[in-house]
LOLO-915920 format. One line per field, with one value per residue (C-alpha): x, y, z; residue in three letters; residue number from 0. Coordinates in pm, whole numbers. Example, Ala and Ser with C-alpha at 12.3 -4.5 7.8 and 13.67 -1.06 7.14 Angstrom:
x <- c(1230/1367)
y <- c(-450/-106)
z <- c(780/714)
residu <- c(Ala/Ser)
num <- c(0/1)
This chain:
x <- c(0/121/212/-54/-284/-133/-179/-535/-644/-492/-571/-920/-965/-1069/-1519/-1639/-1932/-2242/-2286/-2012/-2080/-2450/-2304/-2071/-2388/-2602/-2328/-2080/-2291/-2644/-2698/-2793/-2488/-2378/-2346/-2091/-2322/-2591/-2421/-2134/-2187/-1885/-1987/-2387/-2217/-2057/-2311/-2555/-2270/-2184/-2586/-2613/-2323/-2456/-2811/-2709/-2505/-2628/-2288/-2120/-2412/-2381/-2046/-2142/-2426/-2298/-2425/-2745/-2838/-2797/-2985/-3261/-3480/-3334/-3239/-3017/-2841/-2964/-2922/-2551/-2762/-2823/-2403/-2343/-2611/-2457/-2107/-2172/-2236/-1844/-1544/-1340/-1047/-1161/-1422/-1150/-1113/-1505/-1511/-1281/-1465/-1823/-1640/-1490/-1814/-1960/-1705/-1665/-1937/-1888/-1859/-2132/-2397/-2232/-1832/-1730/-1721/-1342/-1216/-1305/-1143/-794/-828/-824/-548/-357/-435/-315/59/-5/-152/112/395/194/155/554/639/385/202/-34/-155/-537/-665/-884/-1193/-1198/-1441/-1447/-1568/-1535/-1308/-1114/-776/-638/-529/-708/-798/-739/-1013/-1266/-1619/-1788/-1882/-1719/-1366/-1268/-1051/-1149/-909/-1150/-984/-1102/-1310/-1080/-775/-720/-819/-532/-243/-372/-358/-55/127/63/212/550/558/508/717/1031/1214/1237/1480/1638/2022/2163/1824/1755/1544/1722/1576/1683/1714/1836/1659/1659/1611/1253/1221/1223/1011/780/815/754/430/279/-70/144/186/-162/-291/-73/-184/-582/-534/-320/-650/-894/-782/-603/-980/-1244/-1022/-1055/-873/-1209/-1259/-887/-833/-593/-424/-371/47/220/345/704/565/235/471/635/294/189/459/462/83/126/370/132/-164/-6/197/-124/-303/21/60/-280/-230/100/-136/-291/25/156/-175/-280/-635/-895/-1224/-1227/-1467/-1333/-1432/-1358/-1485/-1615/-1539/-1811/-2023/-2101/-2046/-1790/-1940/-1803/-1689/-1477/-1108/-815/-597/-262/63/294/545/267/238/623/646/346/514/766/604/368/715/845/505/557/904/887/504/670/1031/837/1042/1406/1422/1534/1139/1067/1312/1262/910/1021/1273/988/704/986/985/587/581/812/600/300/447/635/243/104/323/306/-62/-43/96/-97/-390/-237/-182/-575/-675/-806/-704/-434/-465/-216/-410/-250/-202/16/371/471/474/838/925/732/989/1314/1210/1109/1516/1659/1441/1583/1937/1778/2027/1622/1538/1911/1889/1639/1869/1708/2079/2099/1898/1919/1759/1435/1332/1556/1413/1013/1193/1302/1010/788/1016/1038/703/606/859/690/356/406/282/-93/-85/-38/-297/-556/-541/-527/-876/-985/-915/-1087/-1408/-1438/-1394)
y <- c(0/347/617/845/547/459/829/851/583/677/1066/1150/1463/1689/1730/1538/1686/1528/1547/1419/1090/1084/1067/817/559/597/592/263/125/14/-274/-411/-363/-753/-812/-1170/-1159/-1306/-1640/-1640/-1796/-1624/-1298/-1314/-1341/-1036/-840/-957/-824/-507/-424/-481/-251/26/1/68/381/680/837/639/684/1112/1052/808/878/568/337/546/527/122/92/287/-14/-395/-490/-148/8/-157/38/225/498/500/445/762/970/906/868/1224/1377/1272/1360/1220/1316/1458/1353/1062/905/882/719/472/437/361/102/-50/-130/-231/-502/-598/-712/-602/-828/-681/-409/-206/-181/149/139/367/153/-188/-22/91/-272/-412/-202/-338/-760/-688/-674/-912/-1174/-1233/-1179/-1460/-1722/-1688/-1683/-1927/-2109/-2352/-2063/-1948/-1619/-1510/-1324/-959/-736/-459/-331/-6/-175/146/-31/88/-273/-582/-938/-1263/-1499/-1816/-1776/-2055/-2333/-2152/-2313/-1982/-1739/-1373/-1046/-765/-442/-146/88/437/247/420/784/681/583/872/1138/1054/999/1348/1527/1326/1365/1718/1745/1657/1898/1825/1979/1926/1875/1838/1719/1455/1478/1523/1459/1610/1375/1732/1775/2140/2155/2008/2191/2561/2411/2356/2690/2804/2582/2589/2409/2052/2111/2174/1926/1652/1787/1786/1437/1319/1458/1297/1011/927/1050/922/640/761/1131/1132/1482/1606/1870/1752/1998/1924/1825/1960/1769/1641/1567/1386/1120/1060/1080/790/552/589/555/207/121/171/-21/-260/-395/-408/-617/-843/-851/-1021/-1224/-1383/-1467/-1705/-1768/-1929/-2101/-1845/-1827/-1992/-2001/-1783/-1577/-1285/-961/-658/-238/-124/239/455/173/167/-144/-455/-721/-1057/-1154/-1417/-1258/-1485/-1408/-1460/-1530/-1217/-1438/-1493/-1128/-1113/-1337/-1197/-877/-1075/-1213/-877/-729/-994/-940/-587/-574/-844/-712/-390/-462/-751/-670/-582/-276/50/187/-77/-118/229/160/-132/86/368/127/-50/278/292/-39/112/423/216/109/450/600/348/345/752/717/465/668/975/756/699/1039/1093/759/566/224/193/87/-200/-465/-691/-975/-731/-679/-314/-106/-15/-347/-475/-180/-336/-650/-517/-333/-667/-854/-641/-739/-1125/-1279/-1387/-958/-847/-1011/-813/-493/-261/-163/49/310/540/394/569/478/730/973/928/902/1246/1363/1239/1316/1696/1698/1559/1825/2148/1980/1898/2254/2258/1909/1928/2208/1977/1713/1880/2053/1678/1555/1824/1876/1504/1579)
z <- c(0/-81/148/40/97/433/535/376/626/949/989/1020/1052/779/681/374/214/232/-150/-200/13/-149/-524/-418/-250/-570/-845/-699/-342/-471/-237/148/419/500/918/921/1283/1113/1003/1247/1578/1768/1583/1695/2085/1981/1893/2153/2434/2250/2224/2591/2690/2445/2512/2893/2859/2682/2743/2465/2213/2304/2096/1822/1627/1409/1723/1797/1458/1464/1833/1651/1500/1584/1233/1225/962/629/308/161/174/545/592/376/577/934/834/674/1013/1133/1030/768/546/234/-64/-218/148/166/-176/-139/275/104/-169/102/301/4/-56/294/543/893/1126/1340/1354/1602/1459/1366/960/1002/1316/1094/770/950/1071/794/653/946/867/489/589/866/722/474/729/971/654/624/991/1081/834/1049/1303/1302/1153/1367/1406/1505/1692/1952/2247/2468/2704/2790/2833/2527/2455/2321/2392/2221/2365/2215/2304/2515/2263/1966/1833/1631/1837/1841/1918/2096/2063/2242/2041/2081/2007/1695/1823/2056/1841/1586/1820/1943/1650/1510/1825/1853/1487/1473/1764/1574/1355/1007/775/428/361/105/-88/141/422/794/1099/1427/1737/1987/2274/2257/1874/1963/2246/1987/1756/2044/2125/1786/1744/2115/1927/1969/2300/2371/2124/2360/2643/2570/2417/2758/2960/2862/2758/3142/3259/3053/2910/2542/2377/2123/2185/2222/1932/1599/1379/1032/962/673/444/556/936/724/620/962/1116/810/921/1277/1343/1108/1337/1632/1473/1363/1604/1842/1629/1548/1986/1976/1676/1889/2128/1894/1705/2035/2164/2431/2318/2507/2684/3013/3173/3379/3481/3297/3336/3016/2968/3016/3250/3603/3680/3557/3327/3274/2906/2828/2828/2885/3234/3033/3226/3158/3051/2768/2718/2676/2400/2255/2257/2050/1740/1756/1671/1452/1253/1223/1120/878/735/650/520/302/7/178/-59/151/186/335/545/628/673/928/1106/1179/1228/1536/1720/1709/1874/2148/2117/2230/2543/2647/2627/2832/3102/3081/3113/3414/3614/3542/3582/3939/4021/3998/4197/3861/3765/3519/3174/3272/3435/3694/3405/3211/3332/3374/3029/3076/3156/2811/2679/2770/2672/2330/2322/2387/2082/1814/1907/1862/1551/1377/1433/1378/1002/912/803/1033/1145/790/976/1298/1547/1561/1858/2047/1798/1942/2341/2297/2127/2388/2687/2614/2520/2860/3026/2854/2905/3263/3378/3246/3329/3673/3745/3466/3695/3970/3884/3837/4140/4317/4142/4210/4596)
residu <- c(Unk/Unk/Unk/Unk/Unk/Unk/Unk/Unk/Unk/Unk/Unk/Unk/Unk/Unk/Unk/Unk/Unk/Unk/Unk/Unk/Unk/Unk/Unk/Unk/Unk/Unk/Unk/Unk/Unk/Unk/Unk/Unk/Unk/Unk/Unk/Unk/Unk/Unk/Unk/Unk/Unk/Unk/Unk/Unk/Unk/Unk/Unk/Unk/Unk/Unk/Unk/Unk/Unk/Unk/Unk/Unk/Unk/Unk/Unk/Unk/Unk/Unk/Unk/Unk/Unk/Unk/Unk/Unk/Unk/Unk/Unk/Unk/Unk/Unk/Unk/Unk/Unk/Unk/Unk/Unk/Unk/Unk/Unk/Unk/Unk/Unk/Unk/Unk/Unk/Unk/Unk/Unk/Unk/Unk/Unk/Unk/Unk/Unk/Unk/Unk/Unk/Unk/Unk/Unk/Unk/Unk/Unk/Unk/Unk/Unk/Unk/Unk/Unk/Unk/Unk/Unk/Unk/Unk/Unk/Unk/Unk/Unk/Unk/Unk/Unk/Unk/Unk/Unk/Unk/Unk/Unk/Unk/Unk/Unk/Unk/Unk/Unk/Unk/Unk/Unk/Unk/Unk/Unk/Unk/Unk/Unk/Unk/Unk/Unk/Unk/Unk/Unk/Unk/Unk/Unk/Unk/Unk/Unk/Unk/Unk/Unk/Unk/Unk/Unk/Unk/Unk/Unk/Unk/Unk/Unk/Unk/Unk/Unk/Unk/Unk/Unk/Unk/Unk/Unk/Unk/Unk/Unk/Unk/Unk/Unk/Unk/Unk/Unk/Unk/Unk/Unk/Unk/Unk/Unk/Unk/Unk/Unk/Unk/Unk/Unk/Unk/Unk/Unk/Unk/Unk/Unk/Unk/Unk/Unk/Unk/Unk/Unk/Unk/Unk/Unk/Unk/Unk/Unk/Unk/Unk/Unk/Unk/Unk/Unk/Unk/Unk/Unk/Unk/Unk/Unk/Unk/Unk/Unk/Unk/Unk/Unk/Unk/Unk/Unk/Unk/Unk/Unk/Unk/Unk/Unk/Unk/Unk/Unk/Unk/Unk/Unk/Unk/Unk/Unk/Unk/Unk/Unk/Unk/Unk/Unk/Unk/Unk/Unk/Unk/Unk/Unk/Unk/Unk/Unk/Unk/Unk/Unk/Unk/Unk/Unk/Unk/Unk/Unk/Unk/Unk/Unk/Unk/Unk/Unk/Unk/Unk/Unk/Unk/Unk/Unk/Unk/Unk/Unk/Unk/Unk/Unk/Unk/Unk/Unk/Unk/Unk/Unk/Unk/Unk/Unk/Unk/Unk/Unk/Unk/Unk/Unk/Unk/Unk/Unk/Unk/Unk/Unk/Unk/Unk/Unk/Unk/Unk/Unk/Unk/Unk/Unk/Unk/Unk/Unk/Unk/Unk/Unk/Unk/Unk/Unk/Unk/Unk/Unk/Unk/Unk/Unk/Unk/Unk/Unk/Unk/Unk/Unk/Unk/Unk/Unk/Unk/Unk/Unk/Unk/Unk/Unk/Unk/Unk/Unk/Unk/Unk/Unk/Unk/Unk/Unk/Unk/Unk/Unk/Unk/Unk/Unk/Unk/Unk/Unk/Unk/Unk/Unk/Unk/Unk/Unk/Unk/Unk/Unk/Unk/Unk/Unk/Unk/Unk/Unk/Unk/Unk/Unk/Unk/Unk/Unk/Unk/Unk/Unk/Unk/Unk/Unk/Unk/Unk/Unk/Unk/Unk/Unk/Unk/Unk/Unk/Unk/Unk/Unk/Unk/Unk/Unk/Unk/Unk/Unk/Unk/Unk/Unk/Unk/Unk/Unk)
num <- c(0/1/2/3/4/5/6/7/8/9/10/11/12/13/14/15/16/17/18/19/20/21/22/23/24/25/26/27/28/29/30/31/32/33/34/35/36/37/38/39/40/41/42/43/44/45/46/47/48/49/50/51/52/53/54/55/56/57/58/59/60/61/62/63/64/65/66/67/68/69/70/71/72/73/74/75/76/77/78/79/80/81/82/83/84/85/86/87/88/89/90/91/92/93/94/95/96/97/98/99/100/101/102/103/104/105/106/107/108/109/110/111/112/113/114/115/116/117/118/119/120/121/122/123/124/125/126/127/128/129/130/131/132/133/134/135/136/137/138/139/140/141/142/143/144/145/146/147/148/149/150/151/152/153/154/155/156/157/158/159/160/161/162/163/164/165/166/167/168/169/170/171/172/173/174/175/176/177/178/179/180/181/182/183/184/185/186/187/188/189/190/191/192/193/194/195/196/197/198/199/200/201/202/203/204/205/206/207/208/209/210/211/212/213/214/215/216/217/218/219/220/221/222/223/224/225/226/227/228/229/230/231/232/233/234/235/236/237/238/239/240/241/242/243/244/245/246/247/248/249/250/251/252/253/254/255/256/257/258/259/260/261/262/263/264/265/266/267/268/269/270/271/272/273/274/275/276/277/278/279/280/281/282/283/284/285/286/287/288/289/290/291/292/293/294/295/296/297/298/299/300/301/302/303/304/305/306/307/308/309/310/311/312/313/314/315/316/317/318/319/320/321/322/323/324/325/326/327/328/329/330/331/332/333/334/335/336/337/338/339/340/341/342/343/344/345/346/347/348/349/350/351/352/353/354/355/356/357/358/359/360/361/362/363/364/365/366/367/368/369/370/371/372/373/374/375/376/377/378/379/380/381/382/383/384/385/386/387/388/389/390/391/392/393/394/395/396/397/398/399/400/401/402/403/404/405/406/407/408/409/410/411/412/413/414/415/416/417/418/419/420/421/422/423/424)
């Protein structure tokens, strides 16, 4: 997939017209949206648990009018032009994107009524590179089904369903709002210069530290995002600037770097035979209460070498060809892995500050920990013949990033969550 493509998928940000949208249902979408949940055992469980948790809490429909619109009558969302009508009222990237959006739904059946038509395409984006990588690396492992729910643990789950046999991965519903927002403030964060006709990238401390100066939105962009998603478990409504151009394609490879290596982390998990049948107890964001679903209590030794072949995946998905573009595809997409990890643990112990749960649940080893034991995988001989090592290592590039843009942040932080604690006293 192209860069343009890659970026086309993961920013979504800019309005698409309604007219637009409308020409594109009548002229390419004539036809019935396809649910897999009406054929698919594991899939109808799916949908029956996500209706419960949605028709319970009017706080997650206030944001979605994709989910109040398929809660309105029980068969839900039917026609192409019913997709085009609610998808108009949210924002996407311009009128190409929403073409290529509406084609895609009309090739693809969802797997239920109530997955978000732009989570389930970035998804999808995701399993293209994957899937090939996994046949390679691992020939007899399962592909397995996918779904989501709003778990609010910015992670996801590789489980089986009582009495199904297929495995499913549940990711969280914000998870993309999450590695999207992110992305585009360490990516604007670092400077980006030309020399010589080639692009230059600087990894200085206080080199980032003027161009945050110079651009306080990123800053306050980070910040927003950082509040609400450590209180409310999701940064939906955290402001995004548009990037230019040069910090677009950073943004592009670094946010596939995110995605993708959380899907490839779950995919491990069935890669290795961690799936199974277990009911435990889990807080859906946004609900009162905890509400058992079947979500395996994996050893973190599990999540460890999870961690592994999610990386393995990654790397080897993106540098598919050994060309340099890939390879400097690979080499970006390795720091958003790491990325992924220094955000969590950031998060955690924000989330701490204010007396909430972290997003690290006691089956989980510590996100730095899951760090260092990422570092020490690359320098594996079946990672270190990959040819990342023709790069800079980019990981210390998104460290620095992040680590002055926690330092300038810190301020408004502090007196944000300070404000929350108190109004909640």
């Amino acid at each position: 997939m192209s860069l343009v493509a890659k970026l086309a998928i993961a920013a979504l940000a800019v309005t698409t017209s309604v007219v637009a949208l409308g020409y594109t249902a009548a002229a390419e979408c004539e036809g019935s949206v396809r649910y897999l949940s009406e054929n698919n055992d594991p899939y109808r469980v799916l949908e029956g648990k996500q209706r419960e948790i949605y028709e319970g809490n009017t706080e997650l429909l206030d944001r979605d009018p994709y989910l109040r619109e398929q809660l309105a009558s029980k068969e839900g969302i039917q026609t192409f032009e019913d997709v085009v009508r609610v998808l108009a009222q949210m924002d996407l990237v311009d009128d190409e994107f929403g073409r290529q959006l509406v084609q895609f739904l009309r090739c693809e059946p969802l797997p239920t009524r109530f997955e978000s038509p732009l989570s389930f395409m970035l998804l999808k984006n995701s399993l293209e590179s994957l899937t090939a990588a996994r046949t390679k690396l691992y020939p007899n492992s399962q592909l397995p089904l996918f779904g989501s729910m709003p778990t609010g643990t910015i992670d996801a789950q590789a489980t089986v369903f009582e009495g199904a046999e297929d495995p499913i991965i549940i990711l969280d519903r914000n998870i993309y709002q999450f590695t999207g927002k992110f992305s585009k403030t360490i990516s604007a964060t670092i400077p980006i210069g030309s020399d010589g006709g080639k692009v230059s990238l600087s990894y200085d401390k206080e080199d980032m530290r003027r161009r945050l100066h110079d651009n306080p939105w990123i800053v306050s962009d980070f910040s927003q995002a950082m509040l609400f998603l450590v209180t409310s478990g999701a940064p939906n409504n955290a402001h995004e600037t548009l990037l230019d151009a040069d910090h677009n394609r950073m943004h592009a490879r670094l946010v596939n770097g995110l995605d993708t290596f959380i899907v490839g982390h779950e995919l491990g998990h069935i890669v290795l035979g961690h799936a199974r049948s277990s009911t435990h107890e889990i807080h859906m964001a946004g609900d009162d209460r905890d509400r058992p679903i079947e979500v395996v209590d994996h050893s973190q030794e599990d999540e460890l070498a999870a961690d592994q072949v999610g990386l393995r995946l990654l790397v080897t998905s993106q540098a598919a060809t050994g060309d340099p573009g890939d390879l400097l595809d690979a080499a970006i997409a390795a720091a958003g892995s790491d990325l992924f990890f220094k955000l969590l643990d950031l998060a955690d112990q924000y989330r701490l500050k204010i007396g909430k749960p972290t997003f690290s649940d006691k089956a989980h080893p510590p996100a730095a920990s899951r760090s260092e034991n990422l570092d020490r995988y690359l320098q594996s001989p079946e990672m270190a013949g990959i040819g990342l090592n023709k790069f800079p290592d980019f990981r210390l590039l998104t460290r620095n990033a992040l680590e002055v843009l926690v330092e300038e942040s810190t301020p408004s932080l502090d007196k944000a969550f300070a404000d929350y604690r108190a109004a909640k006293h």
